[in-house]
C-alpha positions in Angstrom: 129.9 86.2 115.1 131.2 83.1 116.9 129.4 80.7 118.6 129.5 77.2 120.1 128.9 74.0 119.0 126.4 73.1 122.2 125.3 69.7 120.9 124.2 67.5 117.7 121.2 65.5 118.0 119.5 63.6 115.4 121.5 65.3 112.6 120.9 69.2 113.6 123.4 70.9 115.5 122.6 73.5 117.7 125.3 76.7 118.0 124.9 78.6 121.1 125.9 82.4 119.6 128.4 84.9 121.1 125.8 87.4 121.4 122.6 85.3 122.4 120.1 83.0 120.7 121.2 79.8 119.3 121.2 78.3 115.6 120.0 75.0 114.1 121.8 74.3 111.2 122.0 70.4 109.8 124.8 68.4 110.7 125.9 67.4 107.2 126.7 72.1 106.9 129.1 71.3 109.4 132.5 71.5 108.5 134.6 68.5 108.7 136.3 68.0 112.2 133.5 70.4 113.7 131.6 68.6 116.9 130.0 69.4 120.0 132.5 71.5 122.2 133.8 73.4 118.3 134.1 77.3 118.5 132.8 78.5 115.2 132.5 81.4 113.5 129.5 82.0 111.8 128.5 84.5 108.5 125.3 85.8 107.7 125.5 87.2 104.2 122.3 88.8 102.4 122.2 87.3 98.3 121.4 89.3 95.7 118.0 87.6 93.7 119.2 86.2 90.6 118.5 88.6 87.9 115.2 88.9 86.7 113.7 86.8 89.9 110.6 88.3 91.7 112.3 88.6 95.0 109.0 88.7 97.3 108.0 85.2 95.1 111.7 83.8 95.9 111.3 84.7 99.6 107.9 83.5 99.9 109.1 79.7 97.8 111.6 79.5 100.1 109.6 79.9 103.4 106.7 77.7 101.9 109.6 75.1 101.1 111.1 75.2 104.8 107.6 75.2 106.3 107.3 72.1 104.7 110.4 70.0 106.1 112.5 70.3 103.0 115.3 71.5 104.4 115.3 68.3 106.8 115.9 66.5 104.4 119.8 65.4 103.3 
C-alpha cells in the first residue's frame, strides 16, 4: 500500500495511508532521502516464529515490550 509522509515530529513520522488510517513508525526506519511530503510504499509482511518459539509467548513479549516504551527508544 502507499502512503504519505504527512509529517515528522519529535522523531516519529506519521504516514497518512492510501486506503485510510495513518502509521507511526520512528524516524530513524525511514529511508534515507524520505521526509515530509515523500510517497512511500509500505509492506506488511507476517514472520514466521523462529523454530521452536512459543508464538502466543513471542506475541505477548513483544506487546509487553511496546507497552512499555521500548520501541521509542533509538
Amino acid at each position: 500500500m502507499r502512503g504519505f509522509i504527512d509529517r515528522v515530529t519529535d522523531g516519529v513520522a506519521v504516514v497518512l495511508l492510501e486506503g485510510g488510517g495513518r502509521a507511526y513508525l520512528h524516524a530513524a526506519a525511514l529511508p534515507a532521502g524520505v521526509a515530509a511530503g515523500t510517497v512511500v510504499e509500505c509492506e506488511l509482511r507476517r514472520l514466521p516464529p523462529p523454530a521452536g518459539a512459543d508464538e502466543a509467548q513471542e506475541v505477548a513479549e513483544l506487546i509487553a515490550r511496546l507497552r512499555a516504551g521500548e520501541h521509542q527508544h533509538g
